[in-house]
N, C-alpha and C positions, 0 to 999 in steps of 0.2 A: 332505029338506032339500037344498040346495042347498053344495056345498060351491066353494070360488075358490081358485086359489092362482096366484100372480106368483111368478116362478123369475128372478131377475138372472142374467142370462147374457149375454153378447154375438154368442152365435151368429154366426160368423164363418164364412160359404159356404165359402169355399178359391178364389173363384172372384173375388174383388176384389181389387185392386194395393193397396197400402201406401201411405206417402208416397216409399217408394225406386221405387218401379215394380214392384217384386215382390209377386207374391200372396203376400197373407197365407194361412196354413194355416189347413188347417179347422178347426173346432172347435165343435159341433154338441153338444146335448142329444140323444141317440137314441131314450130311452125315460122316459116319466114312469110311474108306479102310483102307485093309492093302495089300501092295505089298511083293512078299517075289522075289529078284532081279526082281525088276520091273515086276510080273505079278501078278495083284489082284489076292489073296486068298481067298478073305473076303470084302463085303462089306454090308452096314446097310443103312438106311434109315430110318433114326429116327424124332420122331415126339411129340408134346408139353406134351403128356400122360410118356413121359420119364421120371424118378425120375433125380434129381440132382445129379452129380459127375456118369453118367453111367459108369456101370461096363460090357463090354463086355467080352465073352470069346468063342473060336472057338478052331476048330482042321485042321491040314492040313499035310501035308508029306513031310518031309522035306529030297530032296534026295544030297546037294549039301551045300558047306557052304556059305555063303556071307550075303546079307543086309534084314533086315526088316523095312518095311518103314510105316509108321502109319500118316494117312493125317484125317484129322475131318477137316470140315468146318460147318458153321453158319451162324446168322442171322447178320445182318450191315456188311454184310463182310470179319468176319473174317474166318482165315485159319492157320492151323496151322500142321507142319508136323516132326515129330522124326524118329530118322533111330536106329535102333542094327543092330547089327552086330551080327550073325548065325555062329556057327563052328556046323562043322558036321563031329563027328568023325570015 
């Protein structure tokens, strides 16, 4: 199956001026996964050359029904994780 996923982010280099003249800080997605029942299927490593709101998309085999779980983490910290839910008929 093919799975997609779009991440809103603004992905901000650190390396463009603002409207003051100052660079804006970085602010960068650094890593996406996707688990499909807790075994990465898929994982990225992404880096400042990334356009805003990445648009991933992958294939994997889906033998069983249960959860998919989508973790992205970032710059200052953040983290953030969604789960679906898989039926497999």
């Amino acid at each position: 199956m093919e799975v997609r996923a779009l991440i809103a982010h603004p992905m901000e280099t650190g390396y463009r001026p603002g409207a003051d003249g100052r660079v804006l800080p970085r602010d960068i997605i650094r890593r996406f996964a996707c688990r499909y029942n807790g075994e990465v299927v898929f994982a990225a490593e992404l880096h400042p050359a990334i356009a805003a709101n990445p648009y991933l998309a992958f294939h994997t085999v889906a033998t069983e029904s249960g959860t998919l779980e989508f973790e992205w983490t970032g710059d200052r910290g953040f983290s953030q994780v969604e789960r679906r839910p898989l039926q497999v008929t």
